[in-house]
KOLFI-46393 format. One record per residue (C-alpha): x, y, z; residue in one letter. Coordinates in pm, 1 decimal. Example, Ala and Ser with C-alpha at 12.3 -4.5 7.8 and 13.67 -1.06 7.14 Angstrom:
residues 2
@x: 1230.0	y: -450.0	z: 780.0	rest: A .
@x: 1367.0	y: -106.0	z: 714.0	rest: S .
//
This chain:
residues 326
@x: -686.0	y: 13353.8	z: 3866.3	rest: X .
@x: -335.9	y: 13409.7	z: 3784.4	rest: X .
@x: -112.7	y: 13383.7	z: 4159.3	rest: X .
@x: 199.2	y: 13496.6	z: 4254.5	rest: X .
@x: 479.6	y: 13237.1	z: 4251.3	rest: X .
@x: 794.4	y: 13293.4	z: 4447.0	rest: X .
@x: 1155.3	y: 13147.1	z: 4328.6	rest: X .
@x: 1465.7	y: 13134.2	z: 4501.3	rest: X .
@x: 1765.5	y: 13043.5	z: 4429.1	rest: X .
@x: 2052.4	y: 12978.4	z: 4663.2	rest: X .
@x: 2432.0	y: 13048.1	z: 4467.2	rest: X .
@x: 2798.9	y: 12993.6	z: 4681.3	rest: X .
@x: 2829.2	y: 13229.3	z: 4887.5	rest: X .
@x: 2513.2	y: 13462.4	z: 4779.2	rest: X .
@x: 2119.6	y: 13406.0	z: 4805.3	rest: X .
@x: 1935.0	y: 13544.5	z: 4530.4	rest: X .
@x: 1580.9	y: 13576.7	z: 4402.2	rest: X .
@x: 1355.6	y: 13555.3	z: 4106.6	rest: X .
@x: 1012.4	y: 13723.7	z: 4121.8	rest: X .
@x: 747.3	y: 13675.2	z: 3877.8	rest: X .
@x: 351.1	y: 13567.4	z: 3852.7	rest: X .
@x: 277.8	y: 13251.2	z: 3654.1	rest: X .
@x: 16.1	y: 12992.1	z: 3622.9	rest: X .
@x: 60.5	y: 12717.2	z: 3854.6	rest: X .
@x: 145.2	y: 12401.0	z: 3723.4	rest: X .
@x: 478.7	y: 12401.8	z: 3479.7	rest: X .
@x: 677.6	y: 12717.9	z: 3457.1	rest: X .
@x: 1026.1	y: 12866.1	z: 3339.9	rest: X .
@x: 1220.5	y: 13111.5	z: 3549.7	rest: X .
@x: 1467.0	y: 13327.0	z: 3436.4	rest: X .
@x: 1711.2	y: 13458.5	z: 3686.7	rest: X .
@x: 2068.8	y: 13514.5	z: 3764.2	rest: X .
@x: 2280.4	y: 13797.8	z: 3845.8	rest: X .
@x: 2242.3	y: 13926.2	z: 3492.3	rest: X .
@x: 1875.6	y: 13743.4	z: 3390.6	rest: X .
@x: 2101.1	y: 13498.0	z: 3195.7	rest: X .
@x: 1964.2	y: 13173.0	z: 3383.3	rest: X .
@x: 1738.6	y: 12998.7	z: 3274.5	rest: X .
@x: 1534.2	y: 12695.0	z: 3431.4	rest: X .
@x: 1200.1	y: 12485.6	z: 3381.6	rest: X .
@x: 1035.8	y: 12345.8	z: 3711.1	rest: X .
@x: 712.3	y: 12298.1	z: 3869.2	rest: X .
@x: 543.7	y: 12510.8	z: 4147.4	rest: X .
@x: 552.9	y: 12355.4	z: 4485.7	rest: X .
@x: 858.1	y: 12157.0	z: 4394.8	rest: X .
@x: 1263.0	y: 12175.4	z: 4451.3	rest: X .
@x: 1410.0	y: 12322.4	z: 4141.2	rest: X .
@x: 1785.4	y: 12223.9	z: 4085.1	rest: X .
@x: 2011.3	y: 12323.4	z: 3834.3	rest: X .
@x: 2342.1	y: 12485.8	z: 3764.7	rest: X .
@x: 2420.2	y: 12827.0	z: 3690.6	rest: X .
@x: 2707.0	y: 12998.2	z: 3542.9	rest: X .
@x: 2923.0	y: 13192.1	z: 3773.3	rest: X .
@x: 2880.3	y: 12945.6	z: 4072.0	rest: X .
@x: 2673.1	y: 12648.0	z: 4133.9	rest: X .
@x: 2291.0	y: 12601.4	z: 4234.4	rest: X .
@x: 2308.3	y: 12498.7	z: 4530.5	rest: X .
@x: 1931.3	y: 12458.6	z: 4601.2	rest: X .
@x: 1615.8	y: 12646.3	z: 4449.0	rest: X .
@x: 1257.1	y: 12678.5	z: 4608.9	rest: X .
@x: 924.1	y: 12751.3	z: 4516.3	rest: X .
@x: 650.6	y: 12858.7	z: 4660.5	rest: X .
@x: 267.2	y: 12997.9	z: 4522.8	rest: X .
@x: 146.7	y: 13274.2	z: 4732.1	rest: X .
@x: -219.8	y: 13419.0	z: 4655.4	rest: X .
@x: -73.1	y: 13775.9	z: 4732.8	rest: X .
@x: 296.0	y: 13947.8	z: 4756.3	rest: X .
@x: 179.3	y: 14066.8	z: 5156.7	rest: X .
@x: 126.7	y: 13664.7	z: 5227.1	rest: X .
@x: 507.2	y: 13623.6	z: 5136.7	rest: X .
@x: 610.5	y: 13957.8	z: 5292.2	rest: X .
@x: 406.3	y: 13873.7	z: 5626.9	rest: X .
@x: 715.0	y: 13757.0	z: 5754.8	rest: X .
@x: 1050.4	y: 13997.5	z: 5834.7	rest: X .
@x: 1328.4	y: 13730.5	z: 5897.4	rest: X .
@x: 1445.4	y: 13444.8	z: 6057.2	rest: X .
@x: 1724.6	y: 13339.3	z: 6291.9	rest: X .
@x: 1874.8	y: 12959.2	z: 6383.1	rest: X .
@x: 1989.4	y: 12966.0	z: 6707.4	rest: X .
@x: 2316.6	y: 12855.2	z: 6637.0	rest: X .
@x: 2557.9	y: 12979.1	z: 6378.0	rest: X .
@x: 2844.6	y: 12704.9	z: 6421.3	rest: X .
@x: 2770.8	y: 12343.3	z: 6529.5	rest: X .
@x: 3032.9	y: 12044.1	z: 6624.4	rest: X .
@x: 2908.1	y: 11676.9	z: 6638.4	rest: X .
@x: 3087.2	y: 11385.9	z: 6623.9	rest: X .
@x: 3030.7	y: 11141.0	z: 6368.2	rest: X .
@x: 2660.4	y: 10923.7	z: 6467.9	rest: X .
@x: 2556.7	y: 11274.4	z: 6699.5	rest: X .
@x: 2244.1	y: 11448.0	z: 6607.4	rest: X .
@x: 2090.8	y: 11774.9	z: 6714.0	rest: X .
@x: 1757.6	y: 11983.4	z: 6631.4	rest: X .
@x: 1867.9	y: 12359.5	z: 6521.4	rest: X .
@x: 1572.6	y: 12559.9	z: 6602.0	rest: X .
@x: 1437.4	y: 12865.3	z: 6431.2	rest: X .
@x: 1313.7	y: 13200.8	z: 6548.1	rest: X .
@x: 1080.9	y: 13384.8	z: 6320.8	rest: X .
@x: 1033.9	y: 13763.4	z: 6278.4	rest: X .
@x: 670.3	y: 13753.4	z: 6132.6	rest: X .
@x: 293.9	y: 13793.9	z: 6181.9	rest: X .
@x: 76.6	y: 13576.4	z: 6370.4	rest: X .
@x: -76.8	y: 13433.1	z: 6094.3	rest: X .
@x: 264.6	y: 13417.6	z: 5842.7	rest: X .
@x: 353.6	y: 13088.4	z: 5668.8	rest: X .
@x: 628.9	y: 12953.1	z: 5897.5	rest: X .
@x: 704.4	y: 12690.9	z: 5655.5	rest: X .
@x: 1101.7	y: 12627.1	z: 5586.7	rest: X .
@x: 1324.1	y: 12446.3	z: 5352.9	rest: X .
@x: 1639.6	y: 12329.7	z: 5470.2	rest: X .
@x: 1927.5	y: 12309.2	z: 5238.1	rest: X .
@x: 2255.6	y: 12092.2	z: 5360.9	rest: X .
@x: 2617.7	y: 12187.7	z: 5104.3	rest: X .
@x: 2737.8	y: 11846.3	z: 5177.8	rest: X .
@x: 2464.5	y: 11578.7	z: 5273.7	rest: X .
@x: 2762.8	y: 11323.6	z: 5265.3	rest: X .
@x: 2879.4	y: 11534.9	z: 5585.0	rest: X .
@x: 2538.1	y: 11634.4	z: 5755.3	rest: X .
@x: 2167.5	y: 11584.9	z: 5676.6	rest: X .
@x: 1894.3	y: 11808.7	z: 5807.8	rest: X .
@x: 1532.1	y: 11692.1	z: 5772.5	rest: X .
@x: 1238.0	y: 11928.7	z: 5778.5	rest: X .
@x: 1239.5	y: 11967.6	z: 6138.4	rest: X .
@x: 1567.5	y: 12082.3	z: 6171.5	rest: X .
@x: 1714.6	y: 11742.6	z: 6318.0	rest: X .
@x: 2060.9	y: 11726.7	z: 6143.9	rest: X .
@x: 2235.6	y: 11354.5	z: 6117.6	rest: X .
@x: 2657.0	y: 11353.6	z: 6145.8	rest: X .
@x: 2755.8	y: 11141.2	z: 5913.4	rest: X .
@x: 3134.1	y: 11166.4	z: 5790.1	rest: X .
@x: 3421.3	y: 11414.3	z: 5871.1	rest: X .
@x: 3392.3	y: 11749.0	z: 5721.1	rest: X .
@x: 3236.0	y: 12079.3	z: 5701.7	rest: X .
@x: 2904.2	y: 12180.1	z: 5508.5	rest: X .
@x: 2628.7	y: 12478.6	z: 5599.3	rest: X .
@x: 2261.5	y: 12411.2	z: 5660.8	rest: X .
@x: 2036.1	y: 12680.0	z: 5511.6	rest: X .
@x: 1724.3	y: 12756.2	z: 5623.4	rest: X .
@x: 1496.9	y: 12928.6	z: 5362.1	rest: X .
@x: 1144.2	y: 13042.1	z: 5385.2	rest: X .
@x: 842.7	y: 12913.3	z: 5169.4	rest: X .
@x: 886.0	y: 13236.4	z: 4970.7	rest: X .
@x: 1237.5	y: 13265.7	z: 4980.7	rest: X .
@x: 1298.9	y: 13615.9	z: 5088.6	rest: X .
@x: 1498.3	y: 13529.9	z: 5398.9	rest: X .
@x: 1728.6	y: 13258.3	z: 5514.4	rest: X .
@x: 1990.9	y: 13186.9	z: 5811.5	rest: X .
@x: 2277.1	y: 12956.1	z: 5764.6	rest: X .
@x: 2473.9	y: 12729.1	z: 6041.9	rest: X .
@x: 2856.6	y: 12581.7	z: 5947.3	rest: X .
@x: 2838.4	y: 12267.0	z: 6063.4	rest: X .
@x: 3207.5	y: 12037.7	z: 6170.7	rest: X .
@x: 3179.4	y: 11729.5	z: 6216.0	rest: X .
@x: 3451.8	y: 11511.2	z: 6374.8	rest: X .
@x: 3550.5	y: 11149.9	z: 6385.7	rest: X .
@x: 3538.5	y: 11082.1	z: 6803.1	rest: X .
@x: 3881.6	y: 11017.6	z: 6903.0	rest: X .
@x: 3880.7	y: 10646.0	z: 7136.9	rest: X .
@x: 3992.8	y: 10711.8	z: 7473.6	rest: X .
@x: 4318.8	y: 10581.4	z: 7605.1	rest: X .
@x: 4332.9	y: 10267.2	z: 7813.3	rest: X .
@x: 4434.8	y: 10394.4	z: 8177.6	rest: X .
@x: 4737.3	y: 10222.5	z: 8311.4	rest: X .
@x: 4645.2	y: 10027.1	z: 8570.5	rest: X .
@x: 4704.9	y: 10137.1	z: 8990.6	rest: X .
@x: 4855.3	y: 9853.3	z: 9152.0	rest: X .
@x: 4795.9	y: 9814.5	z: 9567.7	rest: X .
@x: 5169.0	y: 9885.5	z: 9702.8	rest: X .
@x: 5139.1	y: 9871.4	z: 10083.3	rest: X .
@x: 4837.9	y: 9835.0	z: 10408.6	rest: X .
@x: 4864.6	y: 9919.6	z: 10712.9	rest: X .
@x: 4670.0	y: 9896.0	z: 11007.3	rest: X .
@x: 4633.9	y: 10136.0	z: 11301.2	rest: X .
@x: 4709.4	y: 9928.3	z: 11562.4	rest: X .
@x: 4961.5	y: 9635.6	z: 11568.5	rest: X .
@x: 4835.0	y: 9495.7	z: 11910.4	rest: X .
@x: 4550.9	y: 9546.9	z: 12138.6	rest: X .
@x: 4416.2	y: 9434.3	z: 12472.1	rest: X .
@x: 4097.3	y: 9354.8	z: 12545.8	rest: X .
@x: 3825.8	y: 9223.4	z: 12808.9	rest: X .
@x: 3538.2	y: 8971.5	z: 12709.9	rest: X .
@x: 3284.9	y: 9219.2	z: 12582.7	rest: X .
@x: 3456.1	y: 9497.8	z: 12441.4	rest: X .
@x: 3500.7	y: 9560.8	z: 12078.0	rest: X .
@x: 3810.7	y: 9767.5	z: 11871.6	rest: X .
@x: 3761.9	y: 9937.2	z: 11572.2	rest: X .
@x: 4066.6	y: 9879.0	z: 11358.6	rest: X .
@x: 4123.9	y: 10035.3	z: 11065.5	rest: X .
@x: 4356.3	y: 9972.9	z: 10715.9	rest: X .
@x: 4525.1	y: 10190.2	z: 10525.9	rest: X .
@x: 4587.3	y: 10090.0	z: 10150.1	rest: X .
@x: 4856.8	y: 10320.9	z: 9916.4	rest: X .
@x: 4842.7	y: 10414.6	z: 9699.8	rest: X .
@x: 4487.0	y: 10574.2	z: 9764.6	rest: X .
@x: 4412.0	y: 10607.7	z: 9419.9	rest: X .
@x: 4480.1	y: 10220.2	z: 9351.5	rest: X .
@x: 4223.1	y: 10050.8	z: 9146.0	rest: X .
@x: 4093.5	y: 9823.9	z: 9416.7	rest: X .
@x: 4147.4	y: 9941.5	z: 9783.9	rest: X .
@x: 3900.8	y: 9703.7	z: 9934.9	rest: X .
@x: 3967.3	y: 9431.5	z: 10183.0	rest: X .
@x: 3868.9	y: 9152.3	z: 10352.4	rest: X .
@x: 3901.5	y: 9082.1	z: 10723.3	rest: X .
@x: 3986.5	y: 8758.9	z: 10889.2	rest: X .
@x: 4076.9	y: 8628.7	z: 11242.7	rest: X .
@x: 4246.7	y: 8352.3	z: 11364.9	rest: X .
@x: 4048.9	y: 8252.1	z: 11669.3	rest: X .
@x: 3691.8	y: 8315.2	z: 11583.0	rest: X .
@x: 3567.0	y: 8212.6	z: 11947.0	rest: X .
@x: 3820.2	y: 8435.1	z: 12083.8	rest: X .
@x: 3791.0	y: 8731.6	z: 11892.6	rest: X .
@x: 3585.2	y: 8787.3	z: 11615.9	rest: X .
@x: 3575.9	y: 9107.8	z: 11313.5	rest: X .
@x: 3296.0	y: 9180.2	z: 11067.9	rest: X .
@x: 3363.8	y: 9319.8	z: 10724.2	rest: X .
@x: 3416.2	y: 9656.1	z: 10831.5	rest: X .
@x: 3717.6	y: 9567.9	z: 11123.9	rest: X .
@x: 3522.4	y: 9565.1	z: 11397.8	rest: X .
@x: 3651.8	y: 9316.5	z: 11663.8	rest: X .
@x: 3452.2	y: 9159.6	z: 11960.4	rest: X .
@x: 3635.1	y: 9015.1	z: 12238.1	rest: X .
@x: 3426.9	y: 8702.2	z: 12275.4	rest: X .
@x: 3667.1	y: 8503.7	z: 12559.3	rest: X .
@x: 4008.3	y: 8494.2	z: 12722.1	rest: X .
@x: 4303.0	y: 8386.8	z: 12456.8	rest: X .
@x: 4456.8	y: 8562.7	z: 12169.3	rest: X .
@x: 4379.8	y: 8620.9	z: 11812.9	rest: X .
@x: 4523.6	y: 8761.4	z: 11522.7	rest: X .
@x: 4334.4	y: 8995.6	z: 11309.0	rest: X .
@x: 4414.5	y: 8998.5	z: 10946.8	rest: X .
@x: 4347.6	y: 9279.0	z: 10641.7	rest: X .
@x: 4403.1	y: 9132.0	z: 10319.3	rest: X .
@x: 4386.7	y: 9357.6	z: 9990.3	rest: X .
@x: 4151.5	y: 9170.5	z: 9742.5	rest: X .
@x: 4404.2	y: 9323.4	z: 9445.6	rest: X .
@x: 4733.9	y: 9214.4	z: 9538.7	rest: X .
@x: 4675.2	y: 8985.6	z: 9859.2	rest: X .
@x: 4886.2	y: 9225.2	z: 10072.7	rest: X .
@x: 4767.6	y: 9181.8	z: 10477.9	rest: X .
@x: 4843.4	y: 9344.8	z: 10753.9	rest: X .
@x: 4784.6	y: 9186.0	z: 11137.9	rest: X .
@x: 4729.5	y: 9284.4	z: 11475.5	rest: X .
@x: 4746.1	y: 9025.1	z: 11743.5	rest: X .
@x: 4460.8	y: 9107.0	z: 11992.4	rest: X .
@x: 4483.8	y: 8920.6	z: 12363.9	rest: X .
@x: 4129.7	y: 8907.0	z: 12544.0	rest: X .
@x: 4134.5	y: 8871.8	z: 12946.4	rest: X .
@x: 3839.7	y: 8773.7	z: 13158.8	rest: X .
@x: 3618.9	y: 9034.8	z: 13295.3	rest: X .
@x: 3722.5	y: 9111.2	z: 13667.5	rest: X .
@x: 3479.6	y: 8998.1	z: 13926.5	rest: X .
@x: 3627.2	y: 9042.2	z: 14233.8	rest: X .
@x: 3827.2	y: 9326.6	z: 14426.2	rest: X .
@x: 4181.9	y: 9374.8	z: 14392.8	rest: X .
@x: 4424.6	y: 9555.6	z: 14595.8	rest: X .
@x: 4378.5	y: 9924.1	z: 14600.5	rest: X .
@x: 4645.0	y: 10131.8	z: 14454.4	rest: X .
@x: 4798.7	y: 10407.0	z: 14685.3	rest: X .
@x: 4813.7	y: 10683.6	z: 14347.3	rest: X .
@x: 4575.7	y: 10989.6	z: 14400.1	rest: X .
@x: 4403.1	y: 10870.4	z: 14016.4	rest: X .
@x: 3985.9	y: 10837.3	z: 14147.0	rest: X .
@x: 3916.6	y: 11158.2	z: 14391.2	rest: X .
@x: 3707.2	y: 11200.0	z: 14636.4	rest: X .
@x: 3654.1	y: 10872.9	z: 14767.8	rest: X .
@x: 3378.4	y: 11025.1	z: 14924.0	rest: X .
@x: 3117.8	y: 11066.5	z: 14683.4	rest: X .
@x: 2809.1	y: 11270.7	z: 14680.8	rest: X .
@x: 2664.4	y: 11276.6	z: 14316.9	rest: X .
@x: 3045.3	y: 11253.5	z: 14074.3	rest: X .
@x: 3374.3	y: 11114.2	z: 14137.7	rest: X .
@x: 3672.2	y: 11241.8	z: 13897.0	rest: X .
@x: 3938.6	y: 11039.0	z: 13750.5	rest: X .
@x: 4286.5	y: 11178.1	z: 13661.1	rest: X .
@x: 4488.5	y: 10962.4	z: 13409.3	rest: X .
@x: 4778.0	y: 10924.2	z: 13199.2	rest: X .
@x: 4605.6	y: 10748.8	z: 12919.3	rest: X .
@x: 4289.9	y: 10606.8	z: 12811.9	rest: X .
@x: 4150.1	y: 10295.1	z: 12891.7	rest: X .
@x: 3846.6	y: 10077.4	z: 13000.3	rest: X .
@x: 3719.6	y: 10175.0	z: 13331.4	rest: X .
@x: 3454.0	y: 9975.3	z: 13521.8	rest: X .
@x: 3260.4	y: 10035.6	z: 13826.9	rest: X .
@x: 3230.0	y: 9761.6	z: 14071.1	rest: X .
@x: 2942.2	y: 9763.6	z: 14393.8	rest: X .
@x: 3026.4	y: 9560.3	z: 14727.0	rest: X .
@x: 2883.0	y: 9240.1	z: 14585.5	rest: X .
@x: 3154.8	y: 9233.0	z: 14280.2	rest: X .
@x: 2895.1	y: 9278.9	z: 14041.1	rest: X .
@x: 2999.7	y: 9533.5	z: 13732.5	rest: X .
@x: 2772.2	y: 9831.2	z: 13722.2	rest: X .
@x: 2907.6	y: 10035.1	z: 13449.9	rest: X .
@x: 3144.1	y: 10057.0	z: 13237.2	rest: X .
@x: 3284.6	y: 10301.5	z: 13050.1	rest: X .
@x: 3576.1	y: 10434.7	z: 12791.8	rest: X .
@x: 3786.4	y: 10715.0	z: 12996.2	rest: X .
@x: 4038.2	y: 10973.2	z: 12836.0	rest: X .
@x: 4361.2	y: 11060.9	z: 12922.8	rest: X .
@x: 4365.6	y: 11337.7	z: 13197.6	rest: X .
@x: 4050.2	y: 11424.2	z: 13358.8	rest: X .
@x: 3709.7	y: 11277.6	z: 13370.2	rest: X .
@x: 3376.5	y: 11351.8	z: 13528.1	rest: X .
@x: 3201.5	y: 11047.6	z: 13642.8	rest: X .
@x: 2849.8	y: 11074.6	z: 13731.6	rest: X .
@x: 2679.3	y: 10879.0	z: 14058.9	rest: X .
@x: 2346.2	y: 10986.5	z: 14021.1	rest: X .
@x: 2104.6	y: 10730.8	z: 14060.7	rest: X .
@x: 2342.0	y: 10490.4	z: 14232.2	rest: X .
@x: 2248.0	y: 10356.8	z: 14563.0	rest: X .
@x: 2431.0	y: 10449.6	z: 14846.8	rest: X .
@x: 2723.9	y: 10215.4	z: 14948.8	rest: X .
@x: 3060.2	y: 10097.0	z: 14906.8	rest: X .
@x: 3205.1	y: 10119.1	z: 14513.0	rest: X .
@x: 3509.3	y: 9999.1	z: 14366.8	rest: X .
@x: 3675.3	y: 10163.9	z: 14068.4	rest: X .
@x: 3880.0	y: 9923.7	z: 13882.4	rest: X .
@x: 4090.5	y: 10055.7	z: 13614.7	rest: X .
@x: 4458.9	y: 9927.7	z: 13476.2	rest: X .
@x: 4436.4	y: 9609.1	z: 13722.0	rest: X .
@x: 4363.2	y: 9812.6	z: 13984.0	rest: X .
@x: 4090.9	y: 9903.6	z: 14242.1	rest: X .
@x: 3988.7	y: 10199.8	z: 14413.1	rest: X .
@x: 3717.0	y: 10173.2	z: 14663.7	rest: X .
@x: 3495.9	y: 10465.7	z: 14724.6	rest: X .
@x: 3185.5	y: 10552.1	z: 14906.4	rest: X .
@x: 2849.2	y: 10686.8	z: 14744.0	rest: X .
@x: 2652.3	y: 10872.8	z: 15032.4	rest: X .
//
């Protein structure tokens, strides 16, 4: 039974086709603009050739058993029409078929320049050298195709960054007293922010005095001074702060005449008015420390509830202020 098999031929820049029935096996096609090709080639196989009035730049065949099995599809669109890789960069170009159901979806793919891009059957297409070349996809019988122009580029190396040298640190405070107990947060500035390294490492000089984790925290551990030290790791710039820990305050000192803890009779809060902050502590009749607390400047609301009643002493800048809890 004699079948119908579909040619076609791909020329620069226009996509034509040859139509005619012939056994399958070994065939000749004649084609062209003008009929005045003429080339031998086997059905199911790539036919290649030249042509005169522009080049071959890929032929197809395909056997159909009818002309409405190679007309069962309408068209076909890639989803992309340009496409930039960089030399070594792949990407799949998928197809989108106007057809039947049941149509052949079968394509051949067709690359101007496989020195600049390959495409396999899939669709995967390979950047291999600078240039520019178009991927054709054609179906089996060659009635419709799609094309994609395809750039590649040699990837550029990226410039060395100059390098961000540490210029200054700083710390936030350059002294600090404290009582046995109490820790200080201190914290260093490095500038340039941007510098390639801002990290640093703490030290003291007087571990048993005052210690400081990796972070700047500082515990007051016993009476003496210490220095605290920030060192850059890029550059080895520091920055100190020289930190003097007293004893803790066990018994009563004098009591100050200023109006600063009010009223010294207390029912269930006491308020204290002053001019900056600081450490106060709360003190019963026995010289124990109760509480202890961190008060701000101006105002604060101190809460007795749940104290006993008695005789308290607020002590507060080396001072002591006694008042009474009813």
């Amino acid at each position: 039974m004699r079948k119908l098999l579909f040619i076609s031929l791909l020329f620069s820049p226009t996509l034509l086709f040859a139509q005619q029935a012939w056994e399958p096996g070994a065939f000749s096609c004649v084609a062209g603009e003008n009929g005045e090709n003429v080339w031998q080639g086997t059905a199911g196989q790539p036919l290649d050739g030249t042509a005169s009035g522009g080049s071959l730049l890929y032929g197809n065949t395909e056997i159909a058993s009818s002309l409405s099995e190679a007309e069962e599809i309408r068209g076909i669109r890639l989803n992309k029409k340009t496409l930039s890789l960089e030399i070594g960069q792949s990407e799949r170009l998928s197809v989108t078929f106007d057809a039947e159901a049941n149509a052949n979806r079968t394509l051949v793919w067709h690359s101007s320049d496989k020195n600049i891009a390959s495409v396999d059957e899939s669709g995967e297409v390979k950047a291999l050298q600078a240039g520019e070349t178009i991927l054709t996809a054609i179906t089996a019988s060659g009635n419709y195709a799609d094309e994609c122009t395809v750039t590649v580029t040699r990837s550029e190396p990226q410039p060395t960054p100059e390098p961000i040298p540490v210029t200054d640190i700083t710390l936030n405070l350059s002294s600090a007293t404290m009582e046995r107990g109490e820790s200080l947060q201190l914290v260093a500035t490095v500038k340039p922010a941007n510098a390639d390294d801002t990290s640093v490492r703490w030290s003291t000089s007087a571990p048993a005095i005052a210690s400081v984790n990796s972070t700047g925290l500082v515990q007051a551990l016993s009476p003496g001074n210490a220095t605290i030290t920030a060192t850059t790791n890029e550059g080895d710039l520091s920055a100190t702060c020289e930190v003097t820990v007293n004893e803790i305050p066990t018994s009563i000192e004098e009591v100050s005449e200023e109006r600063i803890v009010y009223p010294r009779v207390v029912k269930d809060r006491f308020y204290l008015n002053l001019p900056a902050p600081q450490t106060v502590y709360l003190i019963d009749a026995k010289g124990r420390i109760v509480q202890s607390f961190q008060a701000q400047a101006g105002e604060n609301t101190i809460s007795m509830s749940g104290y006993q009643a008695g005789i308290y002493w607020v002590r507060l800048s080396g001072q002591a202020v006694s008042i009474v809890k009813e």
